[in-house]
MARVO-588802 format. One record per residue (C-alpha): x, y, z; chain; residue number from 1. Coordinates in pm, 1 decimal, always signed. Last residue first. Example, Ala and Ser with C-alpha at 12.3 -4.5 7.8 and 13.67 -1.06 7.14 Angstrom:
<sites>
- +1367.0_-106.0_+714.0_A_2
- +1230.0_-450.0_+780.0_A_1
</sites>
This chain:
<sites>
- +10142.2_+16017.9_+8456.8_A_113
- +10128.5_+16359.6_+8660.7_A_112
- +9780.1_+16523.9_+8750.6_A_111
- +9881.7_+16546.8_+9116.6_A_110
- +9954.8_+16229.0_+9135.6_A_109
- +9609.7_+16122.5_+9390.4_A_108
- +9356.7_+16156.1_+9067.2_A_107
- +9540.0_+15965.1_+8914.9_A_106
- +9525.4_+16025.9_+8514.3_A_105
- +9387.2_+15820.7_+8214.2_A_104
- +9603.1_+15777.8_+7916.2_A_103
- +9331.2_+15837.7_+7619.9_A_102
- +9238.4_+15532.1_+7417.8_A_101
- +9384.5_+15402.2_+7154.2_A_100
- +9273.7_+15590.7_+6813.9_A_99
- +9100.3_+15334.7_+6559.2_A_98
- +8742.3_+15563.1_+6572.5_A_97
- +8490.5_+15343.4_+6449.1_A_96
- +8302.5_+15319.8_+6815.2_A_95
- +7996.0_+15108.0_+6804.1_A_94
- +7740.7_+15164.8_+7151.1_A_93
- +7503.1_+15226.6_+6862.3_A_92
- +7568.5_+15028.9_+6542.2_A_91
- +7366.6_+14707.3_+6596.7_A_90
- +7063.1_+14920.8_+6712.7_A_89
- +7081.2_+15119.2_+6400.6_A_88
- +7168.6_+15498.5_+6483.6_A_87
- +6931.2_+15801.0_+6546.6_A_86
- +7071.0_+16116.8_+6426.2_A_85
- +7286.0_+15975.0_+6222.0_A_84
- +7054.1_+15702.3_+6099.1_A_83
- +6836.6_+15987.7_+5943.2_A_82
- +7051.2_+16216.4_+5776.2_A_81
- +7184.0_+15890.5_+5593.4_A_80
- +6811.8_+15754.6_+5491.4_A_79
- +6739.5_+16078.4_+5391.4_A_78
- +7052.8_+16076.0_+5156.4_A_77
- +6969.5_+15746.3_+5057.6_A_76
- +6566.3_+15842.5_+4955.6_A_75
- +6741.7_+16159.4_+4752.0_A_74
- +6985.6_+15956.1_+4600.0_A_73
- +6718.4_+15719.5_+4470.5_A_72
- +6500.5_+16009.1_+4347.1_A_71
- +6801.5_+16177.0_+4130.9_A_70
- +6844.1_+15829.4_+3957.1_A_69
- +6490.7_+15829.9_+3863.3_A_68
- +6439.0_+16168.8_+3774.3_A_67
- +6747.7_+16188.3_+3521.4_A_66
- +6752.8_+16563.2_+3473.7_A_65
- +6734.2_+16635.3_+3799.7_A_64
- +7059.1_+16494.2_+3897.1_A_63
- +7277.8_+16761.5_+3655.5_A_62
- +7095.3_+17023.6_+3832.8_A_61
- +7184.7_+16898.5_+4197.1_A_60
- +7548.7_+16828.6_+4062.0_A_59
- +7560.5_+17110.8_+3966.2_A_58
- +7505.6_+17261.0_+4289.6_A_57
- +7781.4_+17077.7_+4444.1_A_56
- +8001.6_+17150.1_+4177.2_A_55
- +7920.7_+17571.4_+4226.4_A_54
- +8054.0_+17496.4_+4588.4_A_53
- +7794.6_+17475.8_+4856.3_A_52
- +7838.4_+17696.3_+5220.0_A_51
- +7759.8_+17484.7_+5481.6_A_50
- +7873.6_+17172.9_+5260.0_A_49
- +7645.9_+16850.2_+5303.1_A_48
- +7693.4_+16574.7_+5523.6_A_47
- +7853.0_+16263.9_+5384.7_A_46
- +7624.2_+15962.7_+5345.2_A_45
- +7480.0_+16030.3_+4944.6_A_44
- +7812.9_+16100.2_+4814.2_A_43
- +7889.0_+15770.6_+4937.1_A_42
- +7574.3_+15658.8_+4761.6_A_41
- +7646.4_+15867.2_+4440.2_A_40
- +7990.7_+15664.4_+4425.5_A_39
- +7868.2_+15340.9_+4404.3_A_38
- +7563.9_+15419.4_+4162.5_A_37
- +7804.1_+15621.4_+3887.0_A_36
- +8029.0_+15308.3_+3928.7_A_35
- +7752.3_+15044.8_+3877.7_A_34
- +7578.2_+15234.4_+3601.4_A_33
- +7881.4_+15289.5_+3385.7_A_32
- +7886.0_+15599.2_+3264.5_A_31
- +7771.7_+15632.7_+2881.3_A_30
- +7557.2_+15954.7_+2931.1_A_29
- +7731.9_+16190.6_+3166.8_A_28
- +7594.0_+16161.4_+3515.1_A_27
- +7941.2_+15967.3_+3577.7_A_26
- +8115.2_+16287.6_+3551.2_A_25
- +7916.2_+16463.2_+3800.9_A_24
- +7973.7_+16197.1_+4064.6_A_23
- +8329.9_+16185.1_+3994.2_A_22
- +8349.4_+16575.4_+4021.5_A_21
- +8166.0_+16552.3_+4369.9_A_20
- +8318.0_+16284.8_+4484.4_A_19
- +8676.4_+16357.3_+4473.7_A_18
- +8773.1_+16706.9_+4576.5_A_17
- +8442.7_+16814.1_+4759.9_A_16
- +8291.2_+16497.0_+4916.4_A_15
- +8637.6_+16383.5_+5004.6_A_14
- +8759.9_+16689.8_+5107.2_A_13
- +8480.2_+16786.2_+5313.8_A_12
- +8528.1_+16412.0_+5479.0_A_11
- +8870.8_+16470.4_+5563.8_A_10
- +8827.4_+16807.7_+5673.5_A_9
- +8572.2_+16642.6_+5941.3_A_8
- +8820.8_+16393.2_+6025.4_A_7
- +9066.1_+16610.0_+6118.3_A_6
- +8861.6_+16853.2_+6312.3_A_5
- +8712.4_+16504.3_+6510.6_A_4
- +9089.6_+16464.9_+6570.4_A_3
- +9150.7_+16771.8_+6702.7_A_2
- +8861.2_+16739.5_+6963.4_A_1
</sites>
């Protein structure tokens, strides 16, 4: 359960120390479209905050003024929500996590390994 902990902080400070102020810089006029449309669809996969920083909504405000790019993040973040509630078939029974596998333990030892 740690590790899940650890990997959710992770991801909050990804979306929340990186991300997010990347995202809102490339919004600004002259940002390379390629950049500003690689990192708005990671943005677009991590969950959202439970409680939003002021960046994350400005970076709502600052999408709406571009309708076209704001509708595209929209349709991935939907598209997100949605496959991880209900994975792809390929990715189902997939396991991402590198950690080896938890020591198992006899149930005739007594508990000891």
């Amino acid at each position: 359960m740690a590790s899940h902990r650890r990997v959710d902080a992770a991801r909050v400070s990804l979306r929340d120390h990186l991300l997010v102020p990347a995202g809102l810089d490339l919004l600004k006029p002259g940002a390379t479209p390629a950049t500003r449309d690689a990192v708005l669809s990671l943005l677009a996969l991590v969950p959202d905050p439970t409680t939003p920083a002021p960046e994350w909504s400005s970076l709502f405000v600052e999408l709406d003024k571009t309708p076209v790019i704001a509708r595209t993040f929209k349709e991935r973040r939907a598209v997100a929500a949605k496959q991880r509630i209900n994975p792809p078939p390929a990715l189902r029974k997939s396991s991402f996590c590198a950690a080896p596998p938890a020591p198992t333990v006899d149930a005739g030892s007594g508990g000891a390994m």
